[in-house]
C-alpha positions in Angstrom: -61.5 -33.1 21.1 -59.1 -30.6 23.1 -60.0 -27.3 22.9 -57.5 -24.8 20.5 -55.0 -22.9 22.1 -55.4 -19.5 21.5 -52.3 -18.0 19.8 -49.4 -16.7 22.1 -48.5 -12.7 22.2 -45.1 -13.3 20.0 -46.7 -15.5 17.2 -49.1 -12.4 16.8 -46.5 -10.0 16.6 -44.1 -11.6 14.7 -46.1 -11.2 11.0 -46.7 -7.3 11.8 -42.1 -7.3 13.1 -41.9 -9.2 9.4 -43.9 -6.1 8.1 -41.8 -3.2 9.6 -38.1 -4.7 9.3 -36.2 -4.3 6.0 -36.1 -7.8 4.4 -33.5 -8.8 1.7 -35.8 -8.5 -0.8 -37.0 -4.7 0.1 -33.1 -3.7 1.1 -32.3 -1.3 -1.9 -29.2 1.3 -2.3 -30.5 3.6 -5.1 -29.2 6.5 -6.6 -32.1 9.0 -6.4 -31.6 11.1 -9.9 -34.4 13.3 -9.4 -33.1 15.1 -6.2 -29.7 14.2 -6.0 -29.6 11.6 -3.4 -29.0 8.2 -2.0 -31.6 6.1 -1.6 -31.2 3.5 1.3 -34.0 1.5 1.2 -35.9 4.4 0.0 -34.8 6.9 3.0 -32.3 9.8 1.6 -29.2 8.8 2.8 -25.5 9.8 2.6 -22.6 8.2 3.6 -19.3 9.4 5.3 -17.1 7.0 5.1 -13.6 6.3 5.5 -11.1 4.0 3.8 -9.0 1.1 5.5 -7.2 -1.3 3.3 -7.3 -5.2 6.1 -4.4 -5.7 4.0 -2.0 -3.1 5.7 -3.5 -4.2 9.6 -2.9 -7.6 11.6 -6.5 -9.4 11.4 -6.4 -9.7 15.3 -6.6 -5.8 15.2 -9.1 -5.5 12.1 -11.9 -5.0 14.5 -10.0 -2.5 16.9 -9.5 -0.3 13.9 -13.0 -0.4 12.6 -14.8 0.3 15.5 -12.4 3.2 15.8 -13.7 4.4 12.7 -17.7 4.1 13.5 -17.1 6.0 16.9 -15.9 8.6 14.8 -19.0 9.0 13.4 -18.3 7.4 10.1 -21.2 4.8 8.5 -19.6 3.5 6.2 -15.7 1.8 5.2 -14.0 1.7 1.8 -11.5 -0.9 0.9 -9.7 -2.4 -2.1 -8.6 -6.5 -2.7 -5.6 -6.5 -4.0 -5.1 -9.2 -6.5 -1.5 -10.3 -5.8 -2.2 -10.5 -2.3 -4.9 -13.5 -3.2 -3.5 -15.0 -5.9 -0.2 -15.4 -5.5 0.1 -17.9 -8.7 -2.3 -18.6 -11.6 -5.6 -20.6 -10.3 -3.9 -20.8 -6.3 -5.7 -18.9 -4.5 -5.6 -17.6 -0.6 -8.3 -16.3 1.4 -7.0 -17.8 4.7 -5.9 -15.4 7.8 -5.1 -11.5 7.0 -6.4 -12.5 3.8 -9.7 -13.8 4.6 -11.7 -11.2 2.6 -15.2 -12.1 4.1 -13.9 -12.3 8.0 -13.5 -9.0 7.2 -16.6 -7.7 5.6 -18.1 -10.1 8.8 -15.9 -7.6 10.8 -17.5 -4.0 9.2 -20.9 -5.7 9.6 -20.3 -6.8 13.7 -18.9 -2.4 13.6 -22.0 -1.6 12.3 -20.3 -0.3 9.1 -21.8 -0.4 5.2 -18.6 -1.3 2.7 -17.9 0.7 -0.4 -15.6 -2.0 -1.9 -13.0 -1.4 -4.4 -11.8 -4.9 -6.1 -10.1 -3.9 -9.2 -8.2 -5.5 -10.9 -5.9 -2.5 -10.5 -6.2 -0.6 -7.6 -2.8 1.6 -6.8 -3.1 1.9 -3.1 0.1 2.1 -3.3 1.1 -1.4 -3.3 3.2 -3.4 -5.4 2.5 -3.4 -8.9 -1.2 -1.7 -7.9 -2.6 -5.0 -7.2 -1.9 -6.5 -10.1 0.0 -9.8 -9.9 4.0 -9.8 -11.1 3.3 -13.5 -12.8 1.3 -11.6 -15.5 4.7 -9.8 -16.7 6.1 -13.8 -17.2 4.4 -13.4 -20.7 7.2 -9.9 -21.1 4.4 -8.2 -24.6 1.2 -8.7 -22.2 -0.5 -4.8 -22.2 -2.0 -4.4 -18.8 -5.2 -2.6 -18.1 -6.5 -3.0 -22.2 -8.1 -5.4 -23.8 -5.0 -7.6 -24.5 -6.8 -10.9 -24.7 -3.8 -12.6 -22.1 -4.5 -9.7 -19.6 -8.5 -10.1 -20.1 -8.2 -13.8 -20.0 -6.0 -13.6 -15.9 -8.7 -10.6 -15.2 -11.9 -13.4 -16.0 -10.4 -16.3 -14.4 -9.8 -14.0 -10.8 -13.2 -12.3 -10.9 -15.1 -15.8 -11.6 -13.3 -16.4 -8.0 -13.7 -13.1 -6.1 -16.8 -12.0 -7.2 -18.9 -15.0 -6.2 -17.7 -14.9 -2.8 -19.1 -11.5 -2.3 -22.1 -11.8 -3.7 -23.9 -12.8 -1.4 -22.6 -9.6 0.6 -24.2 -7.1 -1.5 -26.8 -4.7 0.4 -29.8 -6.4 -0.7 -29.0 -9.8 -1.2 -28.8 -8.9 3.1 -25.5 -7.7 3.2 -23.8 -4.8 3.8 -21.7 -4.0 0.5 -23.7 -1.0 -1.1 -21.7 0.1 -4.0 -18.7 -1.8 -5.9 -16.0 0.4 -7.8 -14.7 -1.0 -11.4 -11.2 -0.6 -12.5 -9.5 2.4 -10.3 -9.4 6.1 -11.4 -8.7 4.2 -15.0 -8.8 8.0 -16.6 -4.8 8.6 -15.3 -3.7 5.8 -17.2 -3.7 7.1 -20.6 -4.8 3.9 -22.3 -8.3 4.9 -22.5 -9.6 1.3 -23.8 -13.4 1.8 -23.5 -13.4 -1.9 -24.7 -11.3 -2.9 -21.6 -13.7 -0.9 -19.4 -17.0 -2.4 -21.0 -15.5 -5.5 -20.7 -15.3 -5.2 -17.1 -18.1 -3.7 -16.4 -20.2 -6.5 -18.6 -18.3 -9.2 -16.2 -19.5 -7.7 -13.1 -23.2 -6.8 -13.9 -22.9 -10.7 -15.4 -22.1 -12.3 -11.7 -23.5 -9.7 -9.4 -26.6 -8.9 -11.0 -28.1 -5.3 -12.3 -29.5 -4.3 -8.6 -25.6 -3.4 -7.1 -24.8 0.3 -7.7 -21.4 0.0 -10.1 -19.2 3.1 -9.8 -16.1 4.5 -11.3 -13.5 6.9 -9.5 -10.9 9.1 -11.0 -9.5 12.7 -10.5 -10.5 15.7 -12.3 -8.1 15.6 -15.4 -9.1 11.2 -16.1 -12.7 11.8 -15.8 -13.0 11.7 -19.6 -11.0 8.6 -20.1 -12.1 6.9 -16.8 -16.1 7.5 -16.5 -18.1 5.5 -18.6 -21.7 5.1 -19.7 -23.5 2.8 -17.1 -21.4 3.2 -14.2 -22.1 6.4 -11.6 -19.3 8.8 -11.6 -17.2 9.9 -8.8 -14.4 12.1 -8.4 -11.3 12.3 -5.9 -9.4 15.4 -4.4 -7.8 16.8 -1.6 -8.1 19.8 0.7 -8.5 22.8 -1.5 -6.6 20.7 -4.4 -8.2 21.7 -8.3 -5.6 18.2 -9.0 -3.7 15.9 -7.9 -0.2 17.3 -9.5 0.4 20.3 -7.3 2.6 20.1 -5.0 5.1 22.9 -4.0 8.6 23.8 -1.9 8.8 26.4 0.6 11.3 28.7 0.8 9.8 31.2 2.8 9.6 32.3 6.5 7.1 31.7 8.7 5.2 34.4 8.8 4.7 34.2 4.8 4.1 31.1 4.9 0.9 31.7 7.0 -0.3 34.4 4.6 0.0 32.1 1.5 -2.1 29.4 3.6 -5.2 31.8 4.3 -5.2 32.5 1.0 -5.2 28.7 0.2 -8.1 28.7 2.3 -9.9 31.2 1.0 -9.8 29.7 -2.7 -10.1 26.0 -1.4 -14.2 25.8 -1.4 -13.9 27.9 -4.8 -11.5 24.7 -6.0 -14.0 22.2 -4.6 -17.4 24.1 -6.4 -15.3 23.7 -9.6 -14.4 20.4 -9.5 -18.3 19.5 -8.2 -18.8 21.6 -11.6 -16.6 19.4 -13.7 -18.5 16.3 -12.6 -21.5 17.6 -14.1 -20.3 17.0 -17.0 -20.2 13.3 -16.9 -22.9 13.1 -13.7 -25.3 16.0 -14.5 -28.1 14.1 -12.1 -27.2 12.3 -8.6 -25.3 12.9 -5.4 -22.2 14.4 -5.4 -19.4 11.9 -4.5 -15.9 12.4 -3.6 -14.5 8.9 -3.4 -10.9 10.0 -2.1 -10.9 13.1 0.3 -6.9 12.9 1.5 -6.4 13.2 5.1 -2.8 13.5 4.3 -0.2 11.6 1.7 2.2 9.0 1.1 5.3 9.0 1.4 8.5 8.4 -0.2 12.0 7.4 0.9 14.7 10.5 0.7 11.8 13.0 0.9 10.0 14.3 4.4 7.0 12.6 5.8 3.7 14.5 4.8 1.3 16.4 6.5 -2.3 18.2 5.8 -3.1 20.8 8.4 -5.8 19.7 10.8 -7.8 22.7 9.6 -7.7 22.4 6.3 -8.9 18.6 6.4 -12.0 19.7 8.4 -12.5 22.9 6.5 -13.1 21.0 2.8 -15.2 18.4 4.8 -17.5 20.8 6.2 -17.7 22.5 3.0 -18.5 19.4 1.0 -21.0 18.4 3.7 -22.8 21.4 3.6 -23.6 20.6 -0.2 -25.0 17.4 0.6 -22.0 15.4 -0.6 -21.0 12.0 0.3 -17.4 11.5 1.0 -15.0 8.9 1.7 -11.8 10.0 3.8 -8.9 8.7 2.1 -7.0 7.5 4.5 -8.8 6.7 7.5 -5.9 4.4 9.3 -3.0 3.7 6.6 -1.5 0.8 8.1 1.8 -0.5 7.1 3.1 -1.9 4.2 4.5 -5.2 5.7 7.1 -7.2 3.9 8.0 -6.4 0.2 4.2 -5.3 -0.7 5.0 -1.2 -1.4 4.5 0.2 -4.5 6.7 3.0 -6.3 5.8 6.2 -8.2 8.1 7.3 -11.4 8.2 11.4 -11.4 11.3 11.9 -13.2 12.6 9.2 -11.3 11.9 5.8 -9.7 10.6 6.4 -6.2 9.9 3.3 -3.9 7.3 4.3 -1.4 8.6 3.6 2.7 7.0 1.2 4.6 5.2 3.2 6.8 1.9 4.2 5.4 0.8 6.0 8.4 -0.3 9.0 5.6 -1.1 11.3 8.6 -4.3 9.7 8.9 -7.0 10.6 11.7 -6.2 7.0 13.6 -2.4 6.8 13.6 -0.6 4.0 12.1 -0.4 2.2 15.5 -4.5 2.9 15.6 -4.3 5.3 18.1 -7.2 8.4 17.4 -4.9 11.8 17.0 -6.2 15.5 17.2 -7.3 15.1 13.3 -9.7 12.5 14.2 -11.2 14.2 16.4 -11.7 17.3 14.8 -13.3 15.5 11.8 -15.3 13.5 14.4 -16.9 17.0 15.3 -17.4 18.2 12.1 -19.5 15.0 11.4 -21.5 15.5 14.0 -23.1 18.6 13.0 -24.7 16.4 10.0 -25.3 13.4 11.5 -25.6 11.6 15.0 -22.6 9.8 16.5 -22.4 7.1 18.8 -22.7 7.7 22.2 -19.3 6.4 24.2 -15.8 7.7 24.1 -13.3 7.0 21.4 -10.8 4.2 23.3 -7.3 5.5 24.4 -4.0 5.1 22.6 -2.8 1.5 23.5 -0.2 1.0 25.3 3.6 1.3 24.4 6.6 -0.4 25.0 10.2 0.1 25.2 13.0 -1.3 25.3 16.5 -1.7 24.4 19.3 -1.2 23.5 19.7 -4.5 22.1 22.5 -5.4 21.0 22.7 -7.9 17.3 25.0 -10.8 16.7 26.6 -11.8 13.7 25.0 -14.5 11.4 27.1 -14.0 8.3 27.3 -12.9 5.0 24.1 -13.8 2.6 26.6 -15.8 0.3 27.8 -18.2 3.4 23.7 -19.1 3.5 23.3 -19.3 -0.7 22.7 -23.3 -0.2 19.9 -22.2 2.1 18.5 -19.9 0.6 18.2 -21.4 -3.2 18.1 -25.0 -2.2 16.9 -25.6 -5.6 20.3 -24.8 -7.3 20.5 -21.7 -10.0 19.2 -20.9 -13.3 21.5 -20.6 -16.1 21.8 -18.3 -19.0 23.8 -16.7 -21.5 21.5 -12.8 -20.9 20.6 -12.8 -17.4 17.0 -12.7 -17.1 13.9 -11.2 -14.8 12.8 -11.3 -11.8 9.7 -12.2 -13.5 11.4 -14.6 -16.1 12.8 -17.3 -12.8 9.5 -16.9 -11.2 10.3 -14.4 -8.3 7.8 -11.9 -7.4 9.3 -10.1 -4.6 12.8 -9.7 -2.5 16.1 -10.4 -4.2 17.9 -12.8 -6.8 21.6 -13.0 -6.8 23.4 -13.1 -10.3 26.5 -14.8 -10.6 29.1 -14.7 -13.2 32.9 -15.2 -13.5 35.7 -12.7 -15.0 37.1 -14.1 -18.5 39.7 -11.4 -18.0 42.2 -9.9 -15.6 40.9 -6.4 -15.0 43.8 -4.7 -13.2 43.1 -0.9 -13.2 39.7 0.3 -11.9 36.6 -0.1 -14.8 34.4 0.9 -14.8 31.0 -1.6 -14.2 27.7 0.0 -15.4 24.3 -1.3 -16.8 22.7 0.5 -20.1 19.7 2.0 -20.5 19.2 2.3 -16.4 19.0 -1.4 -16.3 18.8 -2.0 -12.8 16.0 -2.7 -11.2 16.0 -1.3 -8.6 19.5 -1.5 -6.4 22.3 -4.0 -7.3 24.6 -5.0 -4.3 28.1 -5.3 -6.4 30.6 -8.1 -4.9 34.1 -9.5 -6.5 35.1 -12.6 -4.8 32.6 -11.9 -2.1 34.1 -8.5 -1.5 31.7 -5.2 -1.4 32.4 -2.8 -3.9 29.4 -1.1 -3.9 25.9 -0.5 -4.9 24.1 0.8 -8.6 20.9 2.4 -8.3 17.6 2.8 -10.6 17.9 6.4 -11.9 20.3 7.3 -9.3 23.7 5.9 -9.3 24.8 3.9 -12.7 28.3 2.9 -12.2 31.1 1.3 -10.5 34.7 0.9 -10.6 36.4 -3.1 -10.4 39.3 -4.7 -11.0 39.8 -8.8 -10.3 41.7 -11.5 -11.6 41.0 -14.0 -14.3 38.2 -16.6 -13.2 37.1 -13.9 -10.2 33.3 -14.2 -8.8 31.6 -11.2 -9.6 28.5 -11.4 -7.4 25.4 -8.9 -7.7 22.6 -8.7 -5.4 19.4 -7.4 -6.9 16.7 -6.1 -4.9 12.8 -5.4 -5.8 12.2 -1.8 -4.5 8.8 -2.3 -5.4 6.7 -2.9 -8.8 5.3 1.1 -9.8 1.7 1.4 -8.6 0.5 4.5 -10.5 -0.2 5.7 -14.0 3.2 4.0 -15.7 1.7 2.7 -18.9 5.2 0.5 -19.3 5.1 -2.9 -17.2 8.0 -2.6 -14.4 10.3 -5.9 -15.1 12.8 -6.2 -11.9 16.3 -7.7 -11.9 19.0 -6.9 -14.6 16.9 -5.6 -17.6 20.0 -5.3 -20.0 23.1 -7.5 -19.7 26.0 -5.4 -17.1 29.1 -4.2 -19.3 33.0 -4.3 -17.7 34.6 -1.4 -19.5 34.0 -2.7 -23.5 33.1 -6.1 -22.5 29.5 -7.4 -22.2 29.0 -10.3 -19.4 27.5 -13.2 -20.3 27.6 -16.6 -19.0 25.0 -15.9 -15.5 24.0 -18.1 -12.9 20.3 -16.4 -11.3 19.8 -17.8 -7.5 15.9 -16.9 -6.6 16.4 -16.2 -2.9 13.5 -17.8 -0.3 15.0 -15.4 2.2 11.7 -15.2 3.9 11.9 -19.4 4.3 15.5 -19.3 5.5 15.0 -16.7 8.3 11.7 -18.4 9.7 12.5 -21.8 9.4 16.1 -22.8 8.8 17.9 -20.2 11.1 16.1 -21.6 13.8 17.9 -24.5 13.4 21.5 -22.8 13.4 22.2 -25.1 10.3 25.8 -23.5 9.7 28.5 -23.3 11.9 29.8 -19.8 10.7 33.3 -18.1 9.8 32.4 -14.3 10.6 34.1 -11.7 8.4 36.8 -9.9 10.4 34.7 -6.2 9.1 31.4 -7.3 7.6 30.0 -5.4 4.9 28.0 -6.0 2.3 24.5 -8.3 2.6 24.8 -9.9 5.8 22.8 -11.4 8.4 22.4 -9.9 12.4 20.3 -11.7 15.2 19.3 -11.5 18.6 17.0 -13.1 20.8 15.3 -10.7 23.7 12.3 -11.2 26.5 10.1 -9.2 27.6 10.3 -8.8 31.5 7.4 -6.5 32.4 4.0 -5.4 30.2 4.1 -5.7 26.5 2.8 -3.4 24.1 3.1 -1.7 20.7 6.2 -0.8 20.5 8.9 1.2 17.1 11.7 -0.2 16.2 14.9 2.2 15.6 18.1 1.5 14.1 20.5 4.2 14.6 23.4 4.1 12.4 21.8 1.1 10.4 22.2 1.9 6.9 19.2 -0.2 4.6 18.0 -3.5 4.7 14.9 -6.0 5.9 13.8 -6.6 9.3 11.8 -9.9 10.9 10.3 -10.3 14.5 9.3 -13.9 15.4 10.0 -14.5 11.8 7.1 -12.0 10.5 8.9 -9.4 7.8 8.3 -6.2 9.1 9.2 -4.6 5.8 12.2 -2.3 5.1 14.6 0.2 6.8 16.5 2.6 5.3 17.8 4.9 7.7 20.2 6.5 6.2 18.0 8.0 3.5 14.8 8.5 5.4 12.5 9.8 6.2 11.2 6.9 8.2 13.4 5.7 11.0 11.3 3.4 13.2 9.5 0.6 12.2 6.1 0.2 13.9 5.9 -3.1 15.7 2.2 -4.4 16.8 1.7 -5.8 20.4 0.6 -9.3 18.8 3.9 -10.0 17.1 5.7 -10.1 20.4 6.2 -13.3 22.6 4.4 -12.4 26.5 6.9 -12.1 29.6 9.0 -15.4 29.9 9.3 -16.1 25.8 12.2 -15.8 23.9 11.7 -13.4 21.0 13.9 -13.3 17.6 14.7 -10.2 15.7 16.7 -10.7 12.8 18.1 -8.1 10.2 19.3 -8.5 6.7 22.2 -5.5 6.4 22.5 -4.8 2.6 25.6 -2.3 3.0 27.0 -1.3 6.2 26.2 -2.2 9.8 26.9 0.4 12.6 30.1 -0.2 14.7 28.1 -1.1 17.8 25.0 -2.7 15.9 22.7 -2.2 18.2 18.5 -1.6 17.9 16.0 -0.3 20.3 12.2 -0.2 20.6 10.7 3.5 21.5 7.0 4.4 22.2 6.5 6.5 19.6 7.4 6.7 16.1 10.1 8.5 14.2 9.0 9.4 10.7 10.2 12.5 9.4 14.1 12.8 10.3 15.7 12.9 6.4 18.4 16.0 5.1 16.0 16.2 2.2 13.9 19.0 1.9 10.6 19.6 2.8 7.6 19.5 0.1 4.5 20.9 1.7 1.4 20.5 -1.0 -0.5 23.4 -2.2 -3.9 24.3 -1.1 -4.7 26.1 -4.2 -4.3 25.6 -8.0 -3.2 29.4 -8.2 0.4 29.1 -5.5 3.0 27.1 -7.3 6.7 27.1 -7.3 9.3 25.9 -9.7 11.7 24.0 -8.3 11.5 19.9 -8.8 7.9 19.7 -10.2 6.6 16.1 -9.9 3.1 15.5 -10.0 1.2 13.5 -7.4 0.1 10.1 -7.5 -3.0 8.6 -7.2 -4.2 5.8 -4.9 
């Protein structure tokens, strides 16, 4: 019999390594109520996180951004799922490129990052419709965010989806997903359905178990409608900001100015103490979380770009730090809101939110770390260690330019390309929601049943557009009506004439509206006395036409003599030396949609501002030797010389509004325009 091999140095050690490494079964993220503390498995722990929403970045620069983020000394990353974004009609379902939800969660854990995740269903952010998808609005008396059995029914179906998928990402099943929000600062919305909230909370603890730490977020003035029994409470707040509805106008010099600021600063830790106080109200025994610290703002178009002070971003951290807080820095990197996916705010009017969501954010919209960054980065580090190694540099940037755009055509020359499908008919016109369109535009048609021949006026009731109607008569441009802005126009035409009107989506209201944001024509247009009726609705797959049929130059093309009006403007350009990031300006553009390579870039609006470049990542661009495509939909007026050009850096704040610069302090208001601020 051969003699036994005696066992070998790594089969020894292995049992005792088993011993002293967490295992999925000891991997625990506890609230600690007794000293008011995280537990991570069983060490006090706090998190400093920051938020980045994968849906506002290119996945091939997911991880650039994240490992951005834990160089800064963060451990941990918040993010939302928006529900539109993954199911884009009832039961079909997308989880495939930027929207491949666990690439991403595989991309914090490769970072070295724990995930506070944020899945809804609502989630404002910002984004259209606050997550929520526009096909629930096809049943028109659905009551979102309640207990409406239709709305509960959609909710059940998506989370029997979602929520399986990331189970198995949850901290101690060996992931790294240590808490999971429910609903989104639900307090704001005014419903207060503690059924609705029950409900959801029952349907997560039912598919992820009792171990996963549930949590609910909201600002001072919801946490009464929005915390509820079961679920940890968490607040959200600014620098120095007792709520999120001051905001105020300066009218002041300089110098003034200053003084008012040190006084903001002086009352901001005062302002922080009271809200911590507040919480203890509805969380008298835990940590002390602030879910939404704002590194800056959003922003809006026809208002100026907005800023938080470096100084006053650090100062609240520090302060909130030095209580043993955890925070999450909302945002961390913004991103962009590509395509038609903004949201909109309503503050005494409808106000679509720009395309840039760069939110002055530590890491810039084009991911580059700015002097915010780090300044936070060395705050942090008096509390915690941070990796060893430099942040990277900015990457580089391109330009290039001037380009100059050639003339497609009109949007009506390309209406059998764009609703291949033919029109819908109706007496009423109907929704955007009602023919199935989510995003973009739908063209009504109807005909004149009447010679008008002195100007009449052409208006909607009750501010029935939503949100800008193009006006054309016989393919003629007469004009554009506006939500809550401009309600009429003046016509004339002859019997039989073709009264075209162009309606775009500005973007679905992402915050607090308890009413559900239809888009299109909401009431019938009147002609002087007479109602039109009789409409022809033409969906427009404008998205489809400019990636796949006008590569094929389809049409061969009259060109209007002096386009104006909706029309479309190409070019094709290479790129002769290095590539790079690069912004795309349009001087003397006046508002419209933009496509590289066929990928919608989003909006531009540059005559009302304040954005007036449109950030362009490195990965969209075709190397040196490739042909790349830029086209441009022009809703009004193109330039005399429509040219573009691609800078290095970003425009952002050039508007003839004026400036709104947010209080520090509950205690400095002014009066003129108060609108409150929006949540996220």
């Amino acid at each position: 019999m051969a003699p036994k091999k005696p066992p070998c140095l790594p089969s020894l050690l292995l049992p005792l390594l088993t011993l002293l490494l967490p295992q999925a079964d000891t991997r625990s993220f506890v609230v600690d109520r007794d000293n008011d503390r995280f537990l991570l498995d069983g060490v006090p722990f706090r998190y400093v996180s920051g938020s980045l929403h994968y849906f506002r970045v290119p996945r091939v620069l997911w991880a650039d951004r994240l490992f951005k983020m834990r160089m800064s000394g963060l451990n941990a990353v918040q993010f939302y799922v928006p529900w539109n974004y993954h199911e884009p009609e009832p039961g079909v379902y997308n989880f495939h490129g930027s929207r491949d939800l666990i690439a991403f969660l595989n991309e914090a854990a490769i970072a070295n990052l724990l995930v506070i995740l944020r899945p809804g269903p609502y989630i404002c952010a910002e984004w259209d419709m606050g997550g929520l998808p526009a096909w629930l609005l096809r049943k028109p008396k659905i009551h979102l965010r309640t207990s409406d059995p239709d709305f509960l029914a959609a909710v059940d179906s998506w989370f029997k989806v979602l929520l399986p998928k990331i189970h198995p990402w949850l901290y101690h099943n060996g992931g790294n997903i240590i808490s999971i929000q429910v609903e989104n600062e639900y307090g704001s919305y005014r419903a207060c359905d503690f059924n609705y909230m029950r409900h959801l909370a029952g349907l997560f603890r039912a598919i992820l178990g009792d171990e996963i730490l549930l949590f609910t977020t909201d600002g001072p003035e919801g946490l009464k409608c929005g915390s509820l029994e079961g679920l940890y409470t968490t607040v959200d707040f600014g620098p120095g900001l007792l709520s999120k509805g001051e905001e105020w106008s300066w009218g002041g010099g300089p110098s003034a100015m200053m003084f008012i600021f040190h006084l903001c600063l002086l009352s901001a830790a005062d302002n922080m103490t009271k809200i911590f106080t507040l919480l203890r109200n509805y969380e008298p025994h835990g940590p002390l979380v602030n879910s939404e610290y704002y590194t800056g703002w959003l922003d809006y178009w026809g208002q100026n770009h907005s800023t938080r002070s470096v100084h006053s971003v650090t100062n609240g951290l520090e302060n909130m730090l030095k209580l043993g807080a955890s925070v999450n820095m909302y945002m961390f990197h913004g991103g962009t809101n590509f395509g038609y996916w903004n949201g909109a705010d309503e503050k005494g009017r409808f106000l679509p939110i720009t395309t840039s969501y760069d939110y002055d954010a530590p890491i810039s919209e084009a991911g580059d770390p700015t002097p915010k960054l780090f300044a936070l980065r060395d705050v942090i580090s008096k509390f915690q260690e941070i990796p060893l190694g430099p942040l990277p540099p900015p990457s580089p940037k391109m330009m290039l330019g001037p380009l100059t755009l050639h003339l497609d055509g009109d949007l009506l020359a390309f209406l059998n390309y764009l609703c291949p499908q033919g029109p819908i008919y109706s007496i009423l016109p109907m929704t955007f929601e009602a023919v199935k369109q989510d995003h973009g535009f739908v063209l009504y048609r109807t005909y004149l049943s009447n010679t008008v021949s002195e100007p009449t006026r052409f208006w909607v009731p009750n501010n029935g557009v939503h949100d800008r109607a193009y006006v054309m008569v016989d393919g003629v441009f007469h004009g554009v009506l506006e939500r809550n802005m401009k309600h009429k126009l003046f016509l004339t035409g002859q019997v039989g004439a073709k009264l075209d009107v162009l309606l775009e989506s500005m973007g679905r209201l992402s915050f607090g509206s308890n009413t559900s944001d239809f888009k299109g024509l909401i009431e019938p247009p009147v002609l002087g006395q007479t109602i039109l009726t009789r409409w022809l609705m033409f969906p427009l797959k404008v998205d489809k036409l400019v990636k796949w049929w006008f590569p094929l130059q389809l049409l061969k093309r009259s060109h209007p003599q002096t386009p104006s009006g909706p029309t479309f403007y190409s070019t094709m350009f290479a790129i002769l030396g290095s590539s790079g990031d690069t912004f795309l300006y349009l001087p003397g553009w006046t508002k419209g949609q933009v496509w590289i390579n066929g990928f919608n870039l989003g909006r531009y609006w540059t005559k009302r501002g304040p954005q007036q470049t449109l950030y362009v990542p490195r990965p969209l661009l075709y190397p040196r030797g490739a042909l790349n495509k830029i086209t441009l939909l022009e809703l009004e007026n193109a330039p005399p010389q429509p040219q573009v050009q691609f800078l290095d850096r970003p425009i952002l704040n050039s508007t003839l509004h004026r400036t709104y610069v947010y209080s520090l302090s509950a205690e400095v208001q002014s009066d003129p325009e108060p609108m409150q601020l929006s949540g996220h």
